[in-house]
N, C-alpha and C positions, 0 to 999 in steps of 0.2 A: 524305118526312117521317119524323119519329122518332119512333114509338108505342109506347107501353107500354100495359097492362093488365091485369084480372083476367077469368080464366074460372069460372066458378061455376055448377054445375046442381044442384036439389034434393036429389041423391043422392049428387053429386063423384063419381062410381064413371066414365063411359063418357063424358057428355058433355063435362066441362070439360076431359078430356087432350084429346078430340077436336077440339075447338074452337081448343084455344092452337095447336096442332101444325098447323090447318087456315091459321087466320091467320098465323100464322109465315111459312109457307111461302109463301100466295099471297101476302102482304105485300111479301116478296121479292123475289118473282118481277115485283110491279109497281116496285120501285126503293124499296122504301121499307124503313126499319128496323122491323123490332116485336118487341119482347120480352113475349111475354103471362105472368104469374104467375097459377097456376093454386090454388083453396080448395077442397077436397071431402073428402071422406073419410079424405084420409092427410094433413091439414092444409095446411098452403101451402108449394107447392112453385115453384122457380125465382122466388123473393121478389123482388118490384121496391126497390133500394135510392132512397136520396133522390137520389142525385146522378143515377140514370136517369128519377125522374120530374120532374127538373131541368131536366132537357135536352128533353123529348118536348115535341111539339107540341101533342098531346093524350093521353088518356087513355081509351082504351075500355074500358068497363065488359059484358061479355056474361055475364049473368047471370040466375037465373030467380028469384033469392033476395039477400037484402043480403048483404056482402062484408062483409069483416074490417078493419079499421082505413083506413076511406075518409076518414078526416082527411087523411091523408098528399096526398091529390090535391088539397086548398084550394089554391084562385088559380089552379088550371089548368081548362082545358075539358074539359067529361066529355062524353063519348057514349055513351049506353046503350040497348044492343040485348038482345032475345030469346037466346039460346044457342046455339038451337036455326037460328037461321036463320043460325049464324056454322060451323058441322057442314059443309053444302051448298054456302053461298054465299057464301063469306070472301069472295069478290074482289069481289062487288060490295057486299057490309057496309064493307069500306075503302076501296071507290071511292066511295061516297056520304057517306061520312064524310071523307074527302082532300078530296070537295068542297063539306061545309058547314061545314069548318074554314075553307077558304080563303076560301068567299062570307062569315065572318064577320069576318076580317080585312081585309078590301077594304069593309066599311062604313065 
């Protein structure tokens, strides 16, 4: 699948690089595209443009605070988790997310 996102924690200092870089990676590793854009402290970094959240299947939002210009995601499927639980356990935050995209496309 092809994900995009924003990482965002109260502080933007530790946990939002942590998280985008966490997801990235295990993302990958399971066959899947993710480009996370990250809001905190040194404002928004690795910016998702329009034409990538064009293209994504969905949109995960990991976040402990509201995000910056969440217009841009209308008409697409959002998934919103904890931050903190995307730190540790990316791979199963987008394997549960892979599979309530798909159980929602097969209704």
């Amino acid at each position: 699948m092809n994900i995009v996102g924003v990482t965002s924690c109260i502080a933007g200092l530790a946990h939002t690089p942590m998280a985008a870089k966490s997801l990235e990676k295990e993302g990958t590793r399971l066959g899947h595209q993710v480009k996370m854009e990250q809001q905190g402290a040194m404002g928004i970094m690795n910016k998702i443009s329009a034409e990538e959240v064009a293209a994504a299947d969905f949109v995960l939002i990991a976040a402990d605070r509201s995000i910056e210009e969440e217009e841009r995601f209308a008409g697409k499927i959002i998934i919103r988790v904890k931050i903190g639980q995307c730190v540790s356990h990316a791979s199963d935050v987008i394997t549960k997310c892979v599979t309530a995209v798909e159980a929602r496309r097969n209704k």
